[in-house]
PDBQT receptor file of N, H, CA, C and O in Angstrom, charges set to zero:
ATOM      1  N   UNK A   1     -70.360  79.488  18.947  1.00  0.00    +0.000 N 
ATOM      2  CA  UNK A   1     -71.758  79.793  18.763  1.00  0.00    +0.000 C 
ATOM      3  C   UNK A   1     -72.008  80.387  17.384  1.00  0.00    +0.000 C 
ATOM      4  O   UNK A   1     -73.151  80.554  16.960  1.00  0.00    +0.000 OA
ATOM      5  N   UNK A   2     -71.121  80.643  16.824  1.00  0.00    +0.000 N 
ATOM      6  H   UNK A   2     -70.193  80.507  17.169  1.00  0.00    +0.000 HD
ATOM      7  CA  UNK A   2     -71.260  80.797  15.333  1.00  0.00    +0.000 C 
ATOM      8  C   UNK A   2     -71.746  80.611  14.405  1.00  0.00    +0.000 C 
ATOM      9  O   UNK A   2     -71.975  81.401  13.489  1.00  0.00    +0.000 OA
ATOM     10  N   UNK A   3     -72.143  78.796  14.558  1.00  0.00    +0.000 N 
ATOM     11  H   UNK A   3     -71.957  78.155  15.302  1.00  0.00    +0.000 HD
ATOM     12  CA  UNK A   3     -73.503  78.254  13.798  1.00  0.00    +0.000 C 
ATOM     13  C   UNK A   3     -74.347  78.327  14.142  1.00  0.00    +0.000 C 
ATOM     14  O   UNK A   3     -75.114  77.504  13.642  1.00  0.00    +0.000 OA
ATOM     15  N   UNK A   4     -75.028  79.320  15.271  1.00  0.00    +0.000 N 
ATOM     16  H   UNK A   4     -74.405  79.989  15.677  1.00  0.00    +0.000 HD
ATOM     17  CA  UNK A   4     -76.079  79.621  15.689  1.00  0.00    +0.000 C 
ATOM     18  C   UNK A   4     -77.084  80.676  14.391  1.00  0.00    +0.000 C 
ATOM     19  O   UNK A   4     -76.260  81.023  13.544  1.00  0.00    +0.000 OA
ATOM     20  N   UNK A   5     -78.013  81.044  14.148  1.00  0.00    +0.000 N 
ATOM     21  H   UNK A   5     -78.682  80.762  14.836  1.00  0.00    +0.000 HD
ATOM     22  CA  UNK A   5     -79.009  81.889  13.716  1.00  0.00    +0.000 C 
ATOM     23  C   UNK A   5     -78.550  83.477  13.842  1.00  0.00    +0.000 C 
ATOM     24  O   UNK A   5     -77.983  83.857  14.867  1.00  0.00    +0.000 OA
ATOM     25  N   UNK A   6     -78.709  84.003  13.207  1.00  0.00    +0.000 N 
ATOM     26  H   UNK A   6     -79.170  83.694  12.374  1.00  0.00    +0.000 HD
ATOM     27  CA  UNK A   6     -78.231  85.972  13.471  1.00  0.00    +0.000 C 
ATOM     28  C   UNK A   6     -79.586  86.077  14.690  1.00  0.00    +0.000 C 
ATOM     29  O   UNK A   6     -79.333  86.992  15.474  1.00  0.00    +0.000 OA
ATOM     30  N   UNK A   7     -80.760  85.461  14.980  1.00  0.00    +0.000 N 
ATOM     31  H   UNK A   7     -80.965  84.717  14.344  1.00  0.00    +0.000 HD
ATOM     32  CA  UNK A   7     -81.880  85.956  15.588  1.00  0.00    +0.000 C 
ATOM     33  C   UNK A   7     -81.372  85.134  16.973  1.00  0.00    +0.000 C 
ATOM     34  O   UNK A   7     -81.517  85.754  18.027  1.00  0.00    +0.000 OA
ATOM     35  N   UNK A   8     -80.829  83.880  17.038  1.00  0.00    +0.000 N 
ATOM     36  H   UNK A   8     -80.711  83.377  16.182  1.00  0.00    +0.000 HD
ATOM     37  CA  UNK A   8     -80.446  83.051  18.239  1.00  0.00    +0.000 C 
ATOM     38  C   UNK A   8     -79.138  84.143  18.811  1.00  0.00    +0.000 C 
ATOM     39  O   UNK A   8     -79.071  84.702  19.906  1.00  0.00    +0.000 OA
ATOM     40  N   UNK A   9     -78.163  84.209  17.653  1.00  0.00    +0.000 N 
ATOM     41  H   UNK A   9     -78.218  83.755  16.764  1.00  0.00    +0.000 HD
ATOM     42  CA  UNK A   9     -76.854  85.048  18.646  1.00  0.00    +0.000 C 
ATOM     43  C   UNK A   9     -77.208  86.369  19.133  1.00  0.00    +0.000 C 
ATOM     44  O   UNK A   9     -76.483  86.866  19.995  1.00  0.00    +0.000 OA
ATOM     45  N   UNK A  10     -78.143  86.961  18.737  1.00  0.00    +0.000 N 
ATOM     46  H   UNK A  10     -78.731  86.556  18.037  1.00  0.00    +0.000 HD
ATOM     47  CA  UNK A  10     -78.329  88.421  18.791  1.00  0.00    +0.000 C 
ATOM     48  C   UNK A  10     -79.155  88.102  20.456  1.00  0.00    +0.000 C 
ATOM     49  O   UNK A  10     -78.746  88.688  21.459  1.00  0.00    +0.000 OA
ATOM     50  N   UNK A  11     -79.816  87.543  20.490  1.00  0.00    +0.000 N 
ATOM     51  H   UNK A  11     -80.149  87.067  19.676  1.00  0.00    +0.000 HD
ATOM     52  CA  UNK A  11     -80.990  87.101  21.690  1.00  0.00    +0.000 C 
ATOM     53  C   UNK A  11     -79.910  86.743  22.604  1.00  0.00    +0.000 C 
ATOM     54  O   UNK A  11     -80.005  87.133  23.768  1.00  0.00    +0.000 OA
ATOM     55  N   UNK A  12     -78.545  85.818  22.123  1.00  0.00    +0.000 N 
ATOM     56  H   UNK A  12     -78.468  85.501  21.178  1.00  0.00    +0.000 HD
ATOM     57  CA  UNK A  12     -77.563  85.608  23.324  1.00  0.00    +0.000 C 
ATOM     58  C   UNK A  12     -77.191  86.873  24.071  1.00  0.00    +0.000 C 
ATOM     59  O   UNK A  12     -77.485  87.205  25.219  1.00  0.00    +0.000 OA
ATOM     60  N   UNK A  13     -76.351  87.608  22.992  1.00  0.00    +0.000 N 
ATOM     61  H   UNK A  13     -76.112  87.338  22.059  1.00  0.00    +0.000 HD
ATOM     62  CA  UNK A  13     -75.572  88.627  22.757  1.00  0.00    +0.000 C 
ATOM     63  C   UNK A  13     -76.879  89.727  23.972  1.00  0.00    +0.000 C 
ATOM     64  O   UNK A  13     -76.710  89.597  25.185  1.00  0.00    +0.000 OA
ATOM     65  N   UNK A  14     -77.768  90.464  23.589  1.00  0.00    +0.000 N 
ATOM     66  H   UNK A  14     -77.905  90.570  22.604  1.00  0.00    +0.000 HD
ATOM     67  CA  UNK A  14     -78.747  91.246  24.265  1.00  0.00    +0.000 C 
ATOM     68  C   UNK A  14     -78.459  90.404  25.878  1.00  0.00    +0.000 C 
ATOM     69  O   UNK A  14     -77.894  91.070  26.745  1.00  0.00    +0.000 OA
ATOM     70  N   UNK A  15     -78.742  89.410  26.099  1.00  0.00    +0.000 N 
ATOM     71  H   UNK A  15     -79.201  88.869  25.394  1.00  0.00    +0.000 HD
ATOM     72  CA  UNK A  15     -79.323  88.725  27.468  1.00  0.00    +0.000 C 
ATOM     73  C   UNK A  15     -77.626  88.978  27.950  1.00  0.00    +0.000 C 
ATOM     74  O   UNK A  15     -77.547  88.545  29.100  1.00  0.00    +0.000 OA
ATOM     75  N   UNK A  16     -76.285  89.502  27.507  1.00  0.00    +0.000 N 
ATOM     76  H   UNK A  16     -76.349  89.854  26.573  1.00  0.00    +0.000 HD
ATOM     77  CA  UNK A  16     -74.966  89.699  28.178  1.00  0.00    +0.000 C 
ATOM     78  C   UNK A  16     -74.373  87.691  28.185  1.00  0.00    +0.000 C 
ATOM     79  O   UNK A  16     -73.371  87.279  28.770  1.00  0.00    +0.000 OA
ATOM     80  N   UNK A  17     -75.298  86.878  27.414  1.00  0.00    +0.000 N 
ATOM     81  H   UNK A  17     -76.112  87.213  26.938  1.00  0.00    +0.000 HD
ATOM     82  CA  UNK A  17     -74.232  85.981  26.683  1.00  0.00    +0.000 C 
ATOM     83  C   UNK A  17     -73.046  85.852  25.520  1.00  0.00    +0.000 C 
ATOM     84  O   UNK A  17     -73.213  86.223  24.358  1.00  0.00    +0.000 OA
ATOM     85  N   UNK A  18     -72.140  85.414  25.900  1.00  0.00    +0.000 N 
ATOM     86  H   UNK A  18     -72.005  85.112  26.843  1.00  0.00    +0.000 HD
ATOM     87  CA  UNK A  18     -70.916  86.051  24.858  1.00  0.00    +0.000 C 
ATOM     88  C   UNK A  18     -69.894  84.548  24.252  1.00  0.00    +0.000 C 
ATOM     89  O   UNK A  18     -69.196  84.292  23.270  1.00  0.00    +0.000 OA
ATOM     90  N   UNK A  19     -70.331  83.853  25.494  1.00  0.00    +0.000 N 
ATOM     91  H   UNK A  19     -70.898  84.060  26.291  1.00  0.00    +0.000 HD
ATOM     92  CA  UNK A  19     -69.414  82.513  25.668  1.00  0.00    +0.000 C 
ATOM     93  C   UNK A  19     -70.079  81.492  26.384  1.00  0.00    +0.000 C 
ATOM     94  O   UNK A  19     -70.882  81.732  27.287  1.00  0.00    +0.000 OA
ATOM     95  N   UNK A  20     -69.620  79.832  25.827  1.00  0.00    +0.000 N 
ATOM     96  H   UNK A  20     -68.968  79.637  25.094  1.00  0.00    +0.000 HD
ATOM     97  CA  UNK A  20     -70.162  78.975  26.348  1.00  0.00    +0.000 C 
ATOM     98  C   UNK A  20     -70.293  79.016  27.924  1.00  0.00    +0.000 C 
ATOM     99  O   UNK A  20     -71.321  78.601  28.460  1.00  0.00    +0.000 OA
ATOM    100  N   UNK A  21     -69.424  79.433  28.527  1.00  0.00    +0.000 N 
ATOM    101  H   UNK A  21     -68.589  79.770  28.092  1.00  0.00    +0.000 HD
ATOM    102  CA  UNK A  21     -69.058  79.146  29.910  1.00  0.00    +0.000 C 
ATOM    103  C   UNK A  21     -70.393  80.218  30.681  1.00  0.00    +0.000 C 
ATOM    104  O   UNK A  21     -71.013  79.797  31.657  1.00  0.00    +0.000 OA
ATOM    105  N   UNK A  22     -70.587  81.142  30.275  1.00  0.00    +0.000 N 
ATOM    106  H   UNK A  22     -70.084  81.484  29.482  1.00  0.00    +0.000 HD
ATOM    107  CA  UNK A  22     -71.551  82.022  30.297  1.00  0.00    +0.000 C 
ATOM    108  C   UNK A  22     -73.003  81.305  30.011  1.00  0.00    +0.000 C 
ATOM    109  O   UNK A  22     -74.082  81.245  30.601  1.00  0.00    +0.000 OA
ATOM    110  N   UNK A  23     -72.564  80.898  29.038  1.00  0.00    +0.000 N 
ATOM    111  H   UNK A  23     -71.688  80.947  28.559  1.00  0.00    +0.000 HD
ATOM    112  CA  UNK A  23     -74.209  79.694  28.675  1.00  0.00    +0.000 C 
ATOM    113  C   UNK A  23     -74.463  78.904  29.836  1.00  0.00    +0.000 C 
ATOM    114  O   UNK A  23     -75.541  78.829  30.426  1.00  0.00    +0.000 OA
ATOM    115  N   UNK A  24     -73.453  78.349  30.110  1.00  0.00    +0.000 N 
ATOM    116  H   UNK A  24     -72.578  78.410  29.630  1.00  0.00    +0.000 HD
ATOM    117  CA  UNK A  24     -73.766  77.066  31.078  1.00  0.00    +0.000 C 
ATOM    118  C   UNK A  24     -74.321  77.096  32.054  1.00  0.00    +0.000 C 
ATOM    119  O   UNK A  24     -74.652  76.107  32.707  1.00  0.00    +0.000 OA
ATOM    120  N   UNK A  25     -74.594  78.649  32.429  1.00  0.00    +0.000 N 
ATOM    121  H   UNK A  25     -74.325  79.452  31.898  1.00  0.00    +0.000 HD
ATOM    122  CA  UNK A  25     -75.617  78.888  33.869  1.00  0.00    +0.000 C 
ATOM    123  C   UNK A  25     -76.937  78.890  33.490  1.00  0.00    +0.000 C 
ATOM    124  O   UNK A  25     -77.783  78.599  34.335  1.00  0.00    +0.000 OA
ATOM    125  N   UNK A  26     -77.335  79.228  32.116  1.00  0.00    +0.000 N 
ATOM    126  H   UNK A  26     -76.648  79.465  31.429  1.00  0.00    +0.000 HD
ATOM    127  CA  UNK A  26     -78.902  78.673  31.677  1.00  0.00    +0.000 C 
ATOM    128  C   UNK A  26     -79.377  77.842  31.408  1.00  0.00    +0.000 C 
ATOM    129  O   UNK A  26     -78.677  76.987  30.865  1.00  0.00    +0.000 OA
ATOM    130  N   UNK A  27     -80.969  77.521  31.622  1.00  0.00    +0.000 N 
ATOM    131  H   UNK A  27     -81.537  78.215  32.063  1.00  0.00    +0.000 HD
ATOM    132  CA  UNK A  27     -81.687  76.469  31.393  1.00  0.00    +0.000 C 
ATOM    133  C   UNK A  27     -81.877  76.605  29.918  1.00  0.00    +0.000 C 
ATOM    134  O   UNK A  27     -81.514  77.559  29.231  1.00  0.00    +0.000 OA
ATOM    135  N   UNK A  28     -82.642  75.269  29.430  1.00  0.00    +0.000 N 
ATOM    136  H   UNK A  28     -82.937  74.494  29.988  1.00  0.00    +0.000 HD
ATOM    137  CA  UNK A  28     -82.721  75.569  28.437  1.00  0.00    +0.000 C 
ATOM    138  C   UNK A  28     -84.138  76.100  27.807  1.00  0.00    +0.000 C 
ATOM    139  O   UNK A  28     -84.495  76.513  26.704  1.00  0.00    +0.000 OA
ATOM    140  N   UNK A  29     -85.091  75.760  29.746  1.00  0.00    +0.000 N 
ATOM    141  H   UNK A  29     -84.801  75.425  30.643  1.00  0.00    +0.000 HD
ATOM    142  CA  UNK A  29     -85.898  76.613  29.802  1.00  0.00    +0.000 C 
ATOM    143  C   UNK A  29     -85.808  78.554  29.625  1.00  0.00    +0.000 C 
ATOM    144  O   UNK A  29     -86.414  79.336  28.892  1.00  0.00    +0.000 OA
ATOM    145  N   UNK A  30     -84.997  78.698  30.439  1.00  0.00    +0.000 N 
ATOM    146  H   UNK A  30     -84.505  78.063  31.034  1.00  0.00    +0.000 HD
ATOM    147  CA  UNK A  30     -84.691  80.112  30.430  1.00  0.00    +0.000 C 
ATOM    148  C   UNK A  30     -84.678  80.764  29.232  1.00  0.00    +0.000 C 
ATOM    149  O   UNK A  30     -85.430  81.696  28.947  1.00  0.00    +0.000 OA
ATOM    150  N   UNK A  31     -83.669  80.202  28.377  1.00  0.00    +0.000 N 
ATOM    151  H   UNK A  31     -83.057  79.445  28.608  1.00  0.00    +0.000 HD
ATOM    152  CA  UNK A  31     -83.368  80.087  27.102  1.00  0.00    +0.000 C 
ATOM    153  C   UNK A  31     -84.479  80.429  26.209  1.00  0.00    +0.000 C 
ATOM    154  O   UNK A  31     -84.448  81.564  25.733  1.00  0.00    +0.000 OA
ATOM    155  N   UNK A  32     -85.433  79.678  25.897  1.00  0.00    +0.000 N 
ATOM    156  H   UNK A  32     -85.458  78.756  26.284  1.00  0.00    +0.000 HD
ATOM    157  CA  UNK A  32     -86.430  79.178  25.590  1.00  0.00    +0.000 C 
ATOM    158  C   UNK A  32     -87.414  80.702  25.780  1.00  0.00    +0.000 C 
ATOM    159  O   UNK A  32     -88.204  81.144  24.946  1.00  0.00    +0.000 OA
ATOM    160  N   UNK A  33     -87.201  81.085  26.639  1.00  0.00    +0.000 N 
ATOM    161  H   UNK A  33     -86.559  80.725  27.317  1.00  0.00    +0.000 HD
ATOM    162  CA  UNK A  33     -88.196  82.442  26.849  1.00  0.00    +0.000 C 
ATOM    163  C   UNK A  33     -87.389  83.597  26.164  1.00  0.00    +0.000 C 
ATOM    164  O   UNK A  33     -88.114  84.591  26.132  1.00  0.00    +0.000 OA
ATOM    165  N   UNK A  34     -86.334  83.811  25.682  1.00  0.00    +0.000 N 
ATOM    166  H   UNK A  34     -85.745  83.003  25.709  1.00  0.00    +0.000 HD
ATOM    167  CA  UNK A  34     -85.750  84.798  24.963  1.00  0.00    +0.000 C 
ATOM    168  C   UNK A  34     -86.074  84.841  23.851  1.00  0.00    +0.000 C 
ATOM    169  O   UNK A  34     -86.086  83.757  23.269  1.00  0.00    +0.000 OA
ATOM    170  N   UNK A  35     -86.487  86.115  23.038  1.00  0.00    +0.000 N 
ATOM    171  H   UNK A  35     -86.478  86.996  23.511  1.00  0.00    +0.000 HD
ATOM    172  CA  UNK A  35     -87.290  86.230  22.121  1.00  0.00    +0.000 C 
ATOM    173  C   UNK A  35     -86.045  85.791  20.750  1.00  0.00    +0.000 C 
ATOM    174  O   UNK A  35     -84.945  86.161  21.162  1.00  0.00    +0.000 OA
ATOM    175  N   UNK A  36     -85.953  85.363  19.802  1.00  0.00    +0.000 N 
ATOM    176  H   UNK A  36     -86.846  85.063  19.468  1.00  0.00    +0.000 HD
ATOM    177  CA  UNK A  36     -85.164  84.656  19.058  1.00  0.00    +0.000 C 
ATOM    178  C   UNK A  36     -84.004  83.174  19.293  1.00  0.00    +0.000 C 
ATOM    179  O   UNK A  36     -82.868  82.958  18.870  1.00  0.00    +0.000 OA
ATOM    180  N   UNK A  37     -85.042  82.289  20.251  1.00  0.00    +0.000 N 
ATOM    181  H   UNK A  37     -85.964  82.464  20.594  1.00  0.00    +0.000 HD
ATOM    182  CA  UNK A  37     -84.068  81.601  20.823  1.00  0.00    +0.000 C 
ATOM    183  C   UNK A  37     -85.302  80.401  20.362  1.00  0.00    +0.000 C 
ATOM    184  O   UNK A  37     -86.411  80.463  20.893  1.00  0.00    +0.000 OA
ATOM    185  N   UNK A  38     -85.121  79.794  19.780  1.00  0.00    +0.000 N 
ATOM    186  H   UNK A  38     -84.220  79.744  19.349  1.00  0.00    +0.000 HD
ATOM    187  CA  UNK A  38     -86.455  78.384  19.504  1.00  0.00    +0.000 C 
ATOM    188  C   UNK A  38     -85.724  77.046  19.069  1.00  0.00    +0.000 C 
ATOM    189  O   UNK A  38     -84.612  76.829  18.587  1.00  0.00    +0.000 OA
ATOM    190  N   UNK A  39     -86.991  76.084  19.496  1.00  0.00    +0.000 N 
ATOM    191  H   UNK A  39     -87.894  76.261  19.887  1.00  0.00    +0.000 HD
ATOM    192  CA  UNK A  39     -86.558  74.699  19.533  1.00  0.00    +0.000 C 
ATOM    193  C   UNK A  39     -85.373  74.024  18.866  1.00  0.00    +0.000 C 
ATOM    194  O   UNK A  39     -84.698  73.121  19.359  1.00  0.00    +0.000 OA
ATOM    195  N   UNK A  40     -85.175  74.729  17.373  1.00  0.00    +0.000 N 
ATOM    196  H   UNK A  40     -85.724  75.463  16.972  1.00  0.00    +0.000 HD
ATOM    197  CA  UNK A  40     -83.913  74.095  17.332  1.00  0.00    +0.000 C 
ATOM    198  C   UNK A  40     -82.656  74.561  17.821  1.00  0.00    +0.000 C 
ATOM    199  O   UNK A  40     -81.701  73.787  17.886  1.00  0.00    +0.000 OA
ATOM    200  N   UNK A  41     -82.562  75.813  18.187  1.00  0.00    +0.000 N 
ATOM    201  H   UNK A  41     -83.337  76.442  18.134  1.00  0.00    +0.000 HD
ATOM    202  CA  UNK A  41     -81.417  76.298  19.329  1.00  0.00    +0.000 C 
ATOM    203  C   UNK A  41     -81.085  75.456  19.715  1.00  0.00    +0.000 C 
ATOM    204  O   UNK A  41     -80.038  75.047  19.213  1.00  0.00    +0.000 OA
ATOM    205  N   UNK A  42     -81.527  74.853  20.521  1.00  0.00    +0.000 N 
ATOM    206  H   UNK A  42     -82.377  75.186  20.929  1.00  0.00    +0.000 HD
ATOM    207  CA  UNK A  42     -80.927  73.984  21.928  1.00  0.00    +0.000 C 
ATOM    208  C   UNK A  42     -80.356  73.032  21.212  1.00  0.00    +0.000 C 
ATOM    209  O   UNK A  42     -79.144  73.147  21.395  1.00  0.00    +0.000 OA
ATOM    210  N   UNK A  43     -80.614  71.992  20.363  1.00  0.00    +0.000 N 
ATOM    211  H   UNK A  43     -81.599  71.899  20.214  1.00  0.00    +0.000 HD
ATOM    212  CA  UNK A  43     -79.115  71.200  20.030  1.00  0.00    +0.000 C 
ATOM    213  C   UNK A  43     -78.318  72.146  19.634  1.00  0.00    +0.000 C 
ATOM    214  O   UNK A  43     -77.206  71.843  20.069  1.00  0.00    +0.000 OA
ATOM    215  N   UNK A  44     -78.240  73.375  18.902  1.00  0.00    +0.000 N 
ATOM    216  H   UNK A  44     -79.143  73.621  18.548  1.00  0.00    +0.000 HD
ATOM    217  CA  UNK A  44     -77.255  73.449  18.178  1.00  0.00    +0.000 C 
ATOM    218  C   UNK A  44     -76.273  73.669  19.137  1.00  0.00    +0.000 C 
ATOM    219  O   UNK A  44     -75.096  73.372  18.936  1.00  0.00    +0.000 OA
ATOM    220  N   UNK A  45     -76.742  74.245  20.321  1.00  0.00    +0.000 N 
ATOM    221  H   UNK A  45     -77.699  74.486  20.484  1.00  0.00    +0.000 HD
ATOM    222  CA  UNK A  45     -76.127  74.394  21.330  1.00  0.00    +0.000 C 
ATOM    223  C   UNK A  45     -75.433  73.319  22.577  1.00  0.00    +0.000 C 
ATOM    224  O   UNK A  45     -74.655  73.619  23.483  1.00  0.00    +0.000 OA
ATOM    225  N   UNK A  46     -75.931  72.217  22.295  1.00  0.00    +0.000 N 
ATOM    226  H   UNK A  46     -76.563  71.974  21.560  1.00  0.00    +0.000 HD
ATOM    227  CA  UNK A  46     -75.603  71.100  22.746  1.00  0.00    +0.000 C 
ATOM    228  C   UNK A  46     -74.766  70.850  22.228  1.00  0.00    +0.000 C 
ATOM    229  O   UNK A  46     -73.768  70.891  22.948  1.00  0.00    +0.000 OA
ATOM    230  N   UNK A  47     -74.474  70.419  20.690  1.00  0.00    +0.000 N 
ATOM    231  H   UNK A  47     -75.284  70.385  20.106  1.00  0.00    +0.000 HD
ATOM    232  CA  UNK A  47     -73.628  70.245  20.067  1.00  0.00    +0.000 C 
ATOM    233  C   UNK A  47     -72.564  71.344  20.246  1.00  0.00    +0.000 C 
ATOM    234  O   UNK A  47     -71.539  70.715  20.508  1.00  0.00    +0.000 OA
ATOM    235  N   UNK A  48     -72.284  72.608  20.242  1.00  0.00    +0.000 N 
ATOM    236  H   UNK A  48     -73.117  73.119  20.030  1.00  0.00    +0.000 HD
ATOM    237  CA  UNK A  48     -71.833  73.425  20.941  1.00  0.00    +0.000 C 
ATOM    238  C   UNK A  48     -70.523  73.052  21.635  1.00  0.00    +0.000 C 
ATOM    239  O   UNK A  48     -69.340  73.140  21.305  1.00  0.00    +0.000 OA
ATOM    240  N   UNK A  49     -71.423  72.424  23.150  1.00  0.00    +0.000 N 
ATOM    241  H   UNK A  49     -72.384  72.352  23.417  1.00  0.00    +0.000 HD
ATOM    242  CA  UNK A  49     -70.839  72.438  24.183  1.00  0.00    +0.000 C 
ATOM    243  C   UNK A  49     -69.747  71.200  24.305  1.00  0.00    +0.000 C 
ATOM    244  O   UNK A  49     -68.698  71.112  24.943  1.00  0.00    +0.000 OA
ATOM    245  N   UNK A  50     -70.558  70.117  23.266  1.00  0.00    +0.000 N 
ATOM    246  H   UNK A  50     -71.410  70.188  22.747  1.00  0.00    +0.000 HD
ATOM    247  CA  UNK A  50     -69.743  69.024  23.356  1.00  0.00    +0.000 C 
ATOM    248  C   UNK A  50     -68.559  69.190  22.251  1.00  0.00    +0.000 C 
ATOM    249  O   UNK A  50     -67.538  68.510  22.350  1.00  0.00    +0.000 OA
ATOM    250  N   UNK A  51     -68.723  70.030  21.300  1.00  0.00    +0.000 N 
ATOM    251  H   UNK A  51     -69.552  70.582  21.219  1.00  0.00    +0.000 HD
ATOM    252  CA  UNK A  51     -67.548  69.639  20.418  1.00  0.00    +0.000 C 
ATOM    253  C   UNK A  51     -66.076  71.058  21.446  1.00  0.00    +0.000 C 
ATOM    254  O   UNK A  51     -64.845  71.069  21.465  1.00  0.00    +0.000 OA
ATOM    255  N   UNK A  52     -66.935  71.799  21.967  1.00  0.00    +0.000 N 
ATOM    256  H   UNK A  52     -67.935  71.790  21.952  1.00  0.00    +0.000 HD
ATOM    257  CA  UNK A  52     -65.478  72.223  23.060  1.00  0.00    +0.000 C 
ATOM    258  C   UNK A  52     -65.527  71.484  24.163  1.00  0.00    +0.000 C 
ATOM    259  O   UNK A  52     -65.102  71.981  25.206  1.00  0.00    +0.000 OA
ATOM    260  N   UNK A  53     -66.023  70.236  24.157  1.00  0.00    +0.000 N 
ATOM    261  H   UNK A  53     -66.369  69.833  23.310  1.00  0.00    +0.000 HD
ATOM    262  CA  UNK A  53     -65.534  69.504  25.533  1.00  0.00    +0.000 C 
ATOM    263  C   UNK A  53     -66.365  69.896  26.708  1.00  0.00    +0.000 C 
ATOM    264  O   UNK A  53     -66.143  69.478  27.845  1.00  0.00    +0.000 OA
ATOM    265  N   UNK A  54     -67.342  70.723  26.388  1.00  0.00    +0.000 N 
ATOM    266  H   UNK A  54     -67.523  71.062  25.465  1.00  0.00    +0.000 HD
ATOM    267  CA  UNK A  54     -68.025  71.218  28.170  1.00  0.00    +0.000 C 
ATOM    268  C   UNK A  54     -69.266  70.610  28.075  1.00  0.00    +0.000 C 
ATOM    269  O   UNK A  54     -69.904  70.074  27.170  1.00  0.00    +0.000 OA
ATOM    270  N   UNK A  55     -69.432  70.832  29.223  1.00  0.00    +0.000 N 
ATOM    271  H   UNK A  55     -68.913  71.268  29.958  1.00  0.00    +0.000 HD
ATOM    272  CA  UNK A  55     -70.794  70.068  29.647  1.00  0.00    +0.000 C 
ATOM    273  C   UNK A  55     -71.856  71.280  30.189  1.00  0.00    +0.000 C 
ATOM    274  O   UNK A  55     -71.621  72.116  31.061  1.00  0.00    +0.000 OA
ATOM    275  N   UNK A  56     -73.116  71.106  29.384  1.00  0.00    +0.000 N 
ATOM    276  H   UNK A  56     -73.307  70.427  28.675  1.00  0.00    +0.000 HD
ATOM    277  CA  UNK A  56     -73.514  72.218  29.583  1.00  0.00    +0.000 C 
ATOM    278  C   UNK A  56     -75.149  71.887  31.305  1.00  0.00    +0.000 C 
ATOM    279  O   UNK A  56     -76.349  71.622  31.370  1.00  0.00    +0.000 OA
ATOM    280  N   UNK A  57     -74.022  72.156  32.227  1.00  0.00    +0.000 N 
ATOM    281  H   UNK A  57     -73.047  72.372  32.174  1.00  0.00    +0.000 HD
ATOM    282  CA  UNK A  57     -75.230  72.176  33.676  1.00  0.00    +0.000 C 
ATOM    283  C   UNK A  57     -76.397  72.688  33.424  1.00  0.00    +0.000 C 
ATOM    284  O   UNK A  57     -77.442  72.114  33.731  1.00  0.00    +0.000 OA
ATOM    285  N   UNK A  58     -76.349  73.752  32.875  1.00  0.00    +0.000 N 
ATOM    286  H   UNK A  58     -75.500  74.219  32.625  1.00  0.00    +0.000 HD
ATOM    287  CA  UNK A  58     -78.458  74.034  32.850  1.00  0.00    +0.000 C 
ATOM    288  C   UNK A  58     -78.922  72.646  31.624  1.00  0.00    +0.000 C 
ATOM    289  O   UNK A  58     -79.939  72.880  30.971  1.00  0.00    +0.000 OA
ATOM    290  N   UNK A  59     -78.641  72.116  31.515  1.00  0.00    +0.000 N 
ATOM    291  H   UNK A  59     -77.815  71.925  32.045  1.00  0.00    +0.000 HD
ATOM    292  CA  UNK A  59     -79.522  70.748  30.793  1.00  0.00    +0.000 C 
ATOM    293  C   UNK A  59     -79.960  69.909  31.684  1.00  0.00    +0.000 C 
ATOM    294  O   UNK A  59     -80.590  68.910  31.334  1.00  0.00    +0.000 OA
TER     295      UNK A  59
């Protein structure tokens, strides 16, 4: 999550996200309502999930 935004990781980081596997229980609605988390988040996070191989279920 590293190539994420300092305003996207910090919004992870606050909500007790730390790790993909942790991600994978959110929507990307959910997501979406956290205050530093916006439209382009979500690929980066897609991309994310696929370059470690996971599949991210809240999609």
């Amino acid at each position: 999550m590293a190539k994420l935004s300092a305003p996207a990781r910090r919004a992870l980081e606050n909500a007790g996200i730390t790790t993909l596997e942790a991600l994978s229980a959110w929507s990307a609605e959910k997501l979406l309502a956290l205050h530093g988390i916006g439209p382009s988040t979500i690929p980066r996070l897609e991309a994310a999930f696929s370059e470690a191989g996971l599949k991210w279920v809240g999609r």
